[in-house]
N, C-alpha and C positions, 0 to 999 in steps of 0.2 A: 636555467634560463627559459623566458618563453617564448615563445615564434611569435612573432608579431600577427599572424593571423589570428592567435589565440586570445590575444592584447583585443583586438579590434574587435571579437565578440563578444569579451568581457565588458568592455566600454557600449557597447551597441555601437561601433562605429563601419561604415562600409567602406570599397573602393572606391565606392561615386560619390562619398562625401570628399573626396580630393584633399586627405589630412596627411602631412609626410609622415614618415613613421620616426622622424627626429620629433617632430613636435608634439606627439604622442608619447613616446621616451620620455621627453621632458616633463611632460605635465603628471606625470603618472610617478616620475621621480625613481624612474626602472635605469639602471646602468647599466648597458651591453659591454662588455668588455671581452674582445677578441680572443685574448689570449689565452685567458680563465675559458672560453669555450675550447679554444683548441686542446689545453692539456685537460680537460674532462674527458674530450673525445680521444684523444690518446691512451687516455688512463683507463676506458671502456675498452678500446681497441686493444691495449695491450691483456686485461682480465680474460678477454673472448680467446684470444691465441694461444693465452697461457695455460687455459683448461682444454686444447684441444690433445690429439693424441700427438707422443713425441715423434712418430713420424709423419705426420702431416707438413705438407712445403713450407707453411707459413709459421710454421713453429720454428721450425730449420732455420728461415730468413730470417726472423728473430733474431734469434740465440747463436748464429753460427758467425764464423768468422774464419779469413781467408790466412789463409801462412803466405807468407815472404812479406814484399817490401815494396813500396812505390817508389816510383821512379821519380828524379827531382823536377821540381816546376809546381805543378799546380797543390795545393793544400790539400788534405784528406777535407771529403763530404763528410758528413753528421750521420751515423747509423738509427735505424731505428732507437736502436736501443739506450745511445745518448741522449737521445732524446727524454725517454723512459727512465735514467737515471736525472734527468735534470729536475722534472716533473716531481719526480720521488724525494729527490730536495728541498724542494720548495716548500713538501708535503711533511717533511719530516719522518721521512718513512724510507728506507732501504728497499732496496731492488728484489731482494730476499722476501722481507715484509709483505711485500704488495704483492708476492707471486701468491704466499701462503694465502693470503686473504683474499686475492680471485676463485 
């Protein structure tokens, strides 16, 4: 995806021409799609953790996971890593796959 600043000096367009960056998108036929940025950056984020060393913290918060049980009431949150396997779905590619290939 591009940054729209990058947009704006591809086109020669400035700030003080007062163009939104919807009508920019538009005209240029660029579709920003949220989501598709978010699981790129995850899918980045998860390659950089994956190659770090196994005792590194963030490796740990990763991959690691709590023993027992929660108490009743609220739903479990979404771990990193569900996330990382939903991504990898989408991708067609296993949680496996995607560590090797970081």
């Amino acid at each position: 995806m591009f940054e729209m600043s990058v947009l704006r000096k591809i086109c020669g367009i400035t700030r003080k021409d007062r163009r939104r960056n919807v009508d920019m998108l538009k005209e240029l036929s660029v579709e920003k799609d949220i989501v598709d940025l978010l699981q790129v950056r995850r899918m980045t984020y998860f390659g950089h953790v994956n190659r770090m060393d196994n005792d590194r913290f963030r490796k740990l918060l990763l991959h690691g996971y709590t023993h027992g049980h929660r108490s009743r009431g609220r739903p479990k949150k979404k771990r990193a890593i569900d996330n990382t396997r939903e991504d990898c779905e989408d991708m067609n590619v296993s949680v496996l796959q995607a560590s090797r290939l970081s």
